[in-house]
N, C-alpha and C positions, 0 to 999 in steps of 0.2 A: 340570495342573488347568485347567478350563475357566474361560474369561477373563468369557465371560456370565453374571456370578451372580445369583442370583434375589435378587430386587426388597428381599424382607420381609427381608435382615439383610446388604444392601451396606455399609459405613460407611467411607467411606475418609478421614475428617478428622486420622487419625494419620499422614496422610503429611506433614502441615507442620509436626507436632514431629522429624521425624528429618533428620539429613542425613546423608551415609555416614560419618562419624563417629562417629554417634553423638548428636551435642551436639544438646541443643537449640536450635531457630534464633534468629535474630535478630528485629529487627520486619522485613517482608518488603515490598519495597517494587516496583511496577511503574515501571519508569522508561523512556522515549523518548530513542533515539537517530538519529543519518542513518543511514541506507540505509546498506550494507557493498558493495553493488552493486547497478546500476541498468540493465542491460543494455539498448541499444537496438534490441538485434534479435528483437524480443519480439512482436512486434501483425502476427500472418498479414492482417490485416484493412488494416492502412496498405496506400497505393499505394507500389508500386514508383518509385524515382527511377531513371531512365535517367541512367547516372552515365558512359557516353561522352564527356561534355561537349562534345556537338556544340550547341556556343552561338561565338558573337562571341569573336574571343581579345580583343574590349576593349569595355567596355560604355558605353553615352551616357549622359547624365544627362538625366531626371532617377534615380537611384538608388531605389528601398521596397521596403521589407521588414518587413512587423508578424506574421511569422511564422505567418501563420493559413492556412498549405496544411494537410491533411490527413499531414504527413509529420513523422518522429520527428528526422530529419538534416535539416539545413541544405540549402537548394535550391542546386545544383550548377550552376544557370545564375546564381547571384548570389554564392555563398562557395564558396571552394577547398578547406577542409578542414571535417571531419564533426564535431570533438570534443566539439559542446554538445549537450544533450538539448532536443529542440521539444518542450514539451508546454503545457497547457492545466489543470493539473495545482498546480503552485506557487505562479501572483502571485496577488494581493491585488486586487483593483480595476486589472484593465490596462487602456491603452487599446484592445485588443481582443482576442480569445481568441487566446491562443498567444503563446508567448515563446522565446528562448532562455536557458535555465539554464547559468551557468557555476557549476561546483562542481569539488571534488576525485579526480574519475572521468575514465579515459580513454574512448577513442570508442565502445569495446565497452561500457560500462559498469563498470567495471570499476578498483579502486585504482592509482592510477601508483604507487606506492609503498605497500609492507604495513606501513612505518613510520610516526608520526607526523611525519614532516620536514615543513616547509614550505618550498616553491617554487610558479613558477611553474607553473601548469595546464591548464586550457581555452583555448583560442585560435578564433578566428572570425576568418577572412582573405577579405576580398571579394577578387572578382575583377578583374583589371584594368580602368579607369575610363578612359575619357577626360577630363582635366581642364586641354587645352589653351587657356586662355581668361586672357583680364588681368584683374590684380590688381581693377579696377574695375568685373566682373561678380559680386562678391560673393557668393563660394564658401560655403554653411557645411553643418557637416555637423551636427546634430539626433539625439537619441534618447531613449527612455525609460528609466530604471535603477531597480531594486527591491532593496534588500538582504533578505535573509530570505527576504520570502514565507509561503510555510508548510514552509517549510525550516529551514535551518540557518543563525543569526544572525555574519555576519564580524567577527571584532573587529578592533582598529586595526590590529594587524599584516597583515589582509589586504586586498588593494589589487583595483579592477579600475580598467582602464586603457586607451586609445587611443593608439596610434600609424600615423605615416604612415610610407610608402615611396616616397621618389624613384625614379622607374625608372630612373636613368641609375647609379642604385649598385649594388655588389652584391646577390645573394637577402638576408645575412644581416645588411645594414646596415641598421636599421626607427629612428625617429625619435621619442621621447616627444613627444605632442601633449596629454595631457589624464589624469587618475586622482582616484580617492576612496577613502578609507580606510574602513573599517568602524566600529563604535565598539567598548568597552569596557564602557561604563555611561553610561546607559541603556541596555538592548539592546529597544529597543521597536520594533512595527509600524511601519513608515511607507508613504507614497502613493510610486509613482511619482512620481520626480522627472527635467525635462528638464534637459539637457544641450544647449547650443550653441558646437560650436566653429570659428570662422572658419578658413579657407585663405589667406592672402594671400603666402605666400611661393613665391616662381616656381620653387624647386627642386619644388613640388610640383605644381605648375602645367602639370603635361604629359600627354602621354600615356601609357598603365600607371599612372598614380599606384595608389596602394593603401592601404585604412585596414585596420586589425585591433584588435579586441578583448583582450583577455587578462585573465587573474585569478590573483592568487597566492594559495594555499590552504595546506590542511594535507592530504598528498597521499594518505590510507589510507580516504577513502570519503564518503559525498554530506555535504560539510562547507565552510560559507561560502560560501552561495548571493546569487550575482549573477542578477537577471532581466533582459534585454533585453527591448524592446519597441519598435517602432516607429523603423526606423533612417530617416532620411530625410536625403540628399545633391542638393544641386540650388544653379543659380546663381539670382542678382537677388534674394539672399533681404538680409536682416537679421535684428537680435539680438532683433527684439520679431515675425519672423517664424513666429509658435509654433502659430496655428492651420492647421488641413489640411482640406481638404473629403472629411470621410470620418464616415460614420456607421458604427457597428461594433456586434455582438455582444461581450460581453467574457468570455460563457463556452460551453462547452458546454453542451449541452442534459444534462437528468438524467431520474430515473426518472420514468416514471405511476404509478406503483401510491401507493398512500397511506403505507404504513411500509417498505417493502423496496423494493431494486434489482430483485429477481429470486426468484420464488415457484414450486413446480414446474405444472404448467399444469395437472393434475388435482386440486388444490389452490384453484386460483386460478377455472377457469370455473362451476364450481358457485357462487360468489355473486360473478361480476366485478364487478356494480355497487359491492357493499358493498368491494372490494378494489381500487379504482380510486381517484387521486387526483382531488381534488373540482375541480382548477387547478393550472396548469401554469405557474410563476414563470420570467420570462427578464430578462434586464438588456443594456440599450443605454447606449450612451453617443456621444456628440458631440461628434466635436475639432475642430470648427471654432466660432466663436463665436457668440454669441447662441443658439434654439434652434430647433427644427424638432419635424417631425411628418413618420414614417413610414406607408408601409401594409406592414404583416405579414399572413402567410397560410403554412398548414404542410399538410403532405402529410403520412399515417401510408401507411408502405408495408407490405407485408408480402415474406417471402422472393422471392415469384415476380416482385415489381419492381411487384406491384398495390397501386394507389393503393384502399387502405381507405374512408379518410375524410381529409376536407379540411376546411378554413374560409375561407369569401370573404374579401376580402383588406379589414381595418379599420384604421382609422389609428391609430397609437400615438403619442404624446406629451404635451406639449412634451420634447423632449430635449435636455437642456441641455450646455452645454462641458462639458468635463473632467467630467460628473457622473454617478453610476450612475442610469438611468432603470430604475427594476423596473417591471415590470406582469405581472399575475394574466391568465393567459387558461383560458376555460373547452373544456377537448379535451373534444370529443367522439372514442370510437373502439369498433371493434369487433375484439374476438380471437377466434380460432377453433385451436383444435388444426389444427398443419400435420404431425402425423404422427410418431410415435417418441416421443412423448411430450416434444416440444419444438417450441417455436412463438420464432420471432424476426421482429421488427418493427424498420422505422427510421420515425424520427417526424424530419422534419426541416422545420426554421425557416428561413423568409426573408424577407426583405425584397423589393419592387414598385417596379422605376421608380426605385432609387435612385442615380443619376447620378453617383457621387462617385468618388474618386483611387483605391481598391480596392476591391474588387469579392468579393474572398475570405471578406472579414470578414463579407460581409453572408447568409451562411447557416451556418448550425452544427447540429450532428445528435446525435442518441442514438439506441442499439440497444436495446432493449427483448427481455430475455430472460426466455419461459416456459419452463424444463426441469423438472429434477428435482430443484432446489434451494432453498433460502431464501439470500439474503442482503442484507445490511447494508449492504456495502461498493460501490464504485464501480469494484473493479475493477484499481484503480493505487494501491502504496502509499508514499505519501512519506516515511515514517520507522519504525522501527520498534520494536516494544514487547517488553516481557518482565522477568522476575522477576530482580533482581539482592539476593544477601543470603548469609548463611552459611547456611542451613537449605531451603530453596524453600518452596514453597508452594502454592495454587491459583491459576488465572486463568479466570472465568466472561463469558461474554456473552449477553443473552436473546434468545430468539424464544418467538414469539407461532406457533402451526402451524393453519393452518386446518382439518384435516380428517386424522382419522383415518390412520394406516396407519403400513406402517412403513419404522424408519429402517433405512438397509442401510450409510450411510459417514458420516464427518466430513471434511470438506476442510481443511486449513490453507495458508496459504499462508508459509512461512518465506524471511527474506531471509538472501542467501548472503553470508557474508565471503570471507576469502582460502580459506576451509575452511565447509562447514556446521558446525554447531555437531551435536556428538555426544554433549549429556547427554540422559540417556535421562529420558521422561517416560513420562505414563499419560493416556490418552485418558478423556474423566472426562463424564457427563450428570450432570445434575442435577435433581426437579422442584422445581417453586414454592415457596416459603417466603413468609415473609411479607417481602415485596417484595425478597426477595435469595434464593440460591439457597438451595433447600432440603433434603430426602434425595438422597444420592447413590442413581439406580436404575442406571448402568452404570456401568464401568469395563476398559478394556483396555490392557496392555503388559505386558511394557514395549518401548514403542516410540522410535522416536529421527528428530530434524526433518530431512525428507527434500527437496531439491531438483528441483524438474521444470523450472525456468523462470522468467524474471525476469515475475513475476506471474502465475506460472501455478501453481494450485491442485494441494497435492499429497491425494491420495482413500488416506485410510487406514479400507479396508472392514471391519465391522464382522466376529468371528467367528463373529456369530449375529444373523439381525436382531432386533431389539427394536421392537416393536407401540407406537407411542404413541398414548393418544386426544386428538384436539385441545385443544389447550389452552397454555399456557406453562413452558417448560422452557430451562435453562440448558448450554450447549454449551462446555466449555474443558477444560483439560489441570490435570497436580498436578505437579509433581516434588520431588523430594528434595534437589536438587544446586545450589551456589552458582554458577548459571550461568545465561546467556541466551539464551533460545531463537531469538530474534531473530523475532517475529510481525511479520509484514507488518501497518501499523498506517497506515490511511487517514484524510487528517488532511480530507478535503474536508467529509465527512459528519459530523457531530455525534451518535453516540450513546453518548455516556458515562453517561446515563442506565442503559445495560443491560450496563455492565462494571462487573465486582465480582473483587478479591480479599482472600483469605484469609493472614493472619498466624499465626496460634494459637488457632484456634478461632473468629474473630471476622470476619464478611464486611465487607468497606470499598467503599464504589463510589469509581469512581477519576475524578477531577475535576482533573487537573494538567495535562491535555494534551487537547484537543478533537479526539475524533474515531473510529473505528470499527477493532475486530478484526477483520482479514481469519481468517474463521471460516466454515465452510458446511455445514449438515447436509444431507444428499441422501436421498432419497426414494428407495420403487418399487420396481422388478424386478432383482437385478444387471443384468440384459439391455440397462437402460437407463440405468446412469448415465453420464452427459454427457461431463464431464470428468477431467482427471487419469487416473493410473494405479492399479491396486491396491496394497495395502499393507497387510500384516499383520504381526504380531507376528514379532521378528528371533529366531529360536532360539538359543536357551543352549546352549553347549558342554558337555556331562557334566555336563546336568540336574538336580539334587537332588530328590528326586520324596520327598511328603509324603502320606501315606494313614495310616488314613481320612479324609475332607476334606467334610463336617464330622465331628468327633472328638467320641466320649465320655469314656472313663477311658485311652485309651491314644494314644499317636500317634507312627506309625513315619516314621524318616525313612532314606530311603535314600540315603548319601552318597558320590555317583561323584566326588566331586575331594577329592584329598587335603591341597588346602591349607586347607580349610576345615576348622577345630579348633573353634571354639565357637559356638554357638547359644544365642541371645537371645529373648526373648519381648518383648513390648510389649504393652498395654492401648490404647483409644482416645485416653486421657491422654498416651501416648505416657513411662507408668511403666514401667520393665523389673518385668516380673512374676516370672521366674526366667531363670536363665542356666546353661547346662552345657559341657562338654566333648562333642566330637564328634567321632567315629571314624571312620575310610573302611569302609563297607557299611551292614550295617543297624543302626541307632540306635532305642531303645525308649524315649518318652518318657511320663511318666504327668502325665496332665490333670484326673485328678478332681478338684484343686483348683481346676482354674478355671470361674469364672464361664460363664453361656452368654452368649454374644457375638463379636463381630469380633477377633482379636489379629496380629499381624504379628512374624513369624520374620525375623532376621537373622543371617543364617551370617556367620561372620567367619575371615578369616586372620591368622595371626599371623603368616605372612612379609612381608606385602603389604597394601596396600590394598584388595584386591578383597572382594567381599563381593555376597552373593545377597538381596533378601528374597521371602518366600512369605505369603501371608495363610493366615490359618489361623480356620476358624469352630467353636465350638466348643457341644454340643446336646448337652444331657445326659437 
């Protein structure tokens, strides 16, 4: 049966009364979880680290590290092993873009453990130090710590912790220097907090010394998030030695456009003005004391490394200590189709003349992509979402389409566990309603959440395109099964405004967790769509084939598997309207009792579990 049904008598709101049981469901609820994995060999676009480690076998002081290179591991000319995730991504107000995340994932991303055990996890080991000097050059070592984030909250049992390495001991003798526990209750946001811990003991006092991080977790996936930030080792210091002469970005750059990351670019240059954001928010901050005034000034590049458009370099501030500086700048830019129906741009931000202890923090970038998509999201998903209940349910997110044509895929982007998750779902449109989704005008599957990559969009192509005229329409899936699809669920972006799900009939917008379905409708010609791989509906073994489809007074079904003994009918109520016995070959079923409308067949076994359903439309 063709999975594109026409528009005037789709209804598929019976699919959140059934579960393969039978029963009806429960209340249906969207709930967030960490990551199941977080791989960090993910991003074609990072620089390559030259991992030779043709560096110093012993490094001088003074020691920094505020993690803001362009790199997903640990810089290999300052820490020995890779296990934390650098990203830009997690903290809350850092002191400058880029952290290291200790959590419950090994180096690949990846569960140390598919159980829930708690142990120790991530490790961060510098490299060997020089720190031959007396007790009375006043050694300390300094850092920034975040619990949470926009991660996963540690409770008391889980610990992150410092220790030193005398070099005259063995590799596996390491020395408690410093730790904090997580809490239990309250589990609230908090600011980075400093850490200073003195050296004064001459066992440590030599050359090789070695400091290391570490975090004990709960080992089965992104769970009990520690941020670093800002490690800084150096002598002549003190305990009230807190400020640095360092002005920083504290985030990455984000989109232009006014409501999306990413609009297809045949979409988008027909009214760029009106599709273009009106100002371009960035935040600095100042960790030295008192406050200053920058000069900024940003480049829009395009592919070929051509400088677009610019801004002479104006001063930004006052920027105060430790405090977020926002400011509104108004871009100017101009876009141009670069061919294929995808135009990419980098917009990047820096700072003029600013003299200070790194030099890293003081530019930060965004890529700015026109293809053949719309989206919402940022790209990177910090935790993830999906329907947990006895029954399933829907799950919707809007877009707003500027301009005619049609759709040819849906993107999703599903995070992987120790296994993808393999309940099988329905790829579901929706249009407008009154400010929630409204008629179902598509639906295809049954399909099941497919892996391409740690953030990379999996393109399940439509089996017909569908024609939309511009306007607002809702993009999500239905299922039937008490299970989690695991949607990559970006916690940077805020639009809970345009996520809705369904219980029983009744659309809910979901307001529990801030932040955006990694979702992407794609436009255009197959010829062009961008990313991802194709993906169609998974074929049923010995078929059950249902004619004529729509039915008047009769309807045959043709039954090639013999475990299937009974058939079931359903109304949109999700009432059983009649129920029979079912034979292996052809089955004769009479309809003239029913109504005209949507109804849903369910073949059932009686040795087994297994069971098939078919939609059945019925025109009299």
């Amino acid at each position: 049966m063709k999975r594109a049904l026409q528009i005037h008598w789709i209804k598929f709101i019976f699919l959140i009364f059934l579960n393969f049981s039978g029963i009806q469901i429960t209340i249906a609820q969207l709930v967030v979880k960490p990551l199941g994995s977080n791989s960090i060999e993910r991003e074609a676009s990072i620089i390559n680290i030259n991992v030779s480690r043709d560096f110093p076998d012993t490094l001088e002081l003074p020691f920094l590290e505020d993690f803001s290179a362009r790199w997903i591991k640990p810089n290999p000319a300052k820490w020995l092993d890779n296990f934390v995730f650098i990203n830009s991504d997690y903290p809350i107000k850092p002191p400058s873009w880029g952290v290291a995340t200790f959590d419950g994932l090994d180096r690949n991303g990846f569960p140390y453990n598919p159980t829930d055990l708690h142990g120790c996890a991530d490790t961060l080991t510098s490299l060997p130090i020089n720190l031959d000097y007396p007790p009375s050059d006043s050694i300390y070592l300094s850092f920034y710590y975040q619990p949470k984030g926009l991660g996963n909250y540690p409770e008391y049992i889980d610990t992150f912790q410092v220790e030193f390495k005398n070099p005259d001991l063995p590799d596996s003798v390491w020395n408690y220097a410093w730790s904090v526990n997580g809490e239990d209750f309250p589990q609230i946001n908090t600011d980075f907090r400093r850490a200073m811990i003195p050296i004064k003991d001459t066992a440590f006092l030599k050359k090789g010394f070695q400091f290391r991080f570490r975090n004990y977790a709960q080992l089965n996936g992104s769970w009990d998030h520690w941020h670093l930030d800002y490690v800084r080792l150096d002598r002549l210091r003190n305990r009230n030695d807190t400020a640095f002469q360092d002005v920083a970005y504290m985030y990455r750059g984000g989109s232009l456009l006014k409501e999306y990351t990413s609009v297809p670019i045949s979409h988008f240059l027909p009214n760029a003005d009106d599709n273009m954001g009106l100002e371009y928010n960035l935040s600095l901050t100042n960790n030295a004391t008192g406050s200053t005034n920058k000069l900024y000034k940003y480049y829009f590049i395009n592919d070929l490394d051509e400088i677009r458009d610019s801004i002479n370099a104006a001063p930004k501030g006052p920027i105060l200590y430790r405090q977020e500086y926002n400011f509104p700048s108004v871009i100017k830019y101009t876009y141009e189709d670069q061919g294929n129906n995808c135009s990419v741009f980098q917009l990047k931000h820096f700072l003029l003349d600013n003299a200070d202890n790194i030099v890293t923090n003081d530019t930060t970038y965004y890529e700015q992509v026109l293809c053949n998509y719309y989206s919402l999201d940022d790209g990177t998903a910090e935790e993830r979402i999906g329907l947990e209940n006895q029954g399933g349910g829907f799950v919707a997110q809007r877009f707003e389409t500027l301009k005619s044509d049609s759709l040819k895929a849906v993107q999703f982007y599903f995070n992987k566990l120790d296994s993808i998750s393999q309940g099988p779902f329905f790829l579901m449109i929706w249009s407008a309603g009154n400010n929630v989704p409204g008629q179902n005008i598509y639906s295809q599957g049954i399909l099941y959440p497919e892996y391409y990559g740690e953030n990379k969009f999996f393109t399940y192509v439509l089996d017909s395109p569908v024609f939309l005229n511009a306007g607002t329409y809702y993009f999500g899936w239905a299922q039937t099964g008490s299970f989690n699809l695991n949607l990559g669920f970006d916690r940077n972006l805020n639009n809970n405004d345009r996520i809705f799900y369904n219980q029983s009939g009744s659309w809910n917008n979901y307001t529990a967790q801030t932040g955006t379905l990694m979702i992407r409708p794609m436009f255009g010609t197959a010829e062009t769509l961008y990313t991802g791989i194709e993906k169609t509906a998974l074929p049923i073994s010995n078929e059950t084939l249902i004619f004529p489809n729509p039915a008047d007074q009769y309807l045959t079904i043709n039954n090639q598997d013999s475990d299937y003994t009974t058939v079931s009918c359903f109304d949109l109520t999700g009432k059983l309207v009649f129920q029979q016995e079912l034979a292996l070959g052809t089955n004769l079923l009479n309809t003239l009792q029913l109504n005209n409308g949507m109804y849903l067949l369910k073949l059932n076994s009686a040795k087994s579990l297994k069971q098939e359903f078919k939609r059945l439309l019925i025109q009299h």
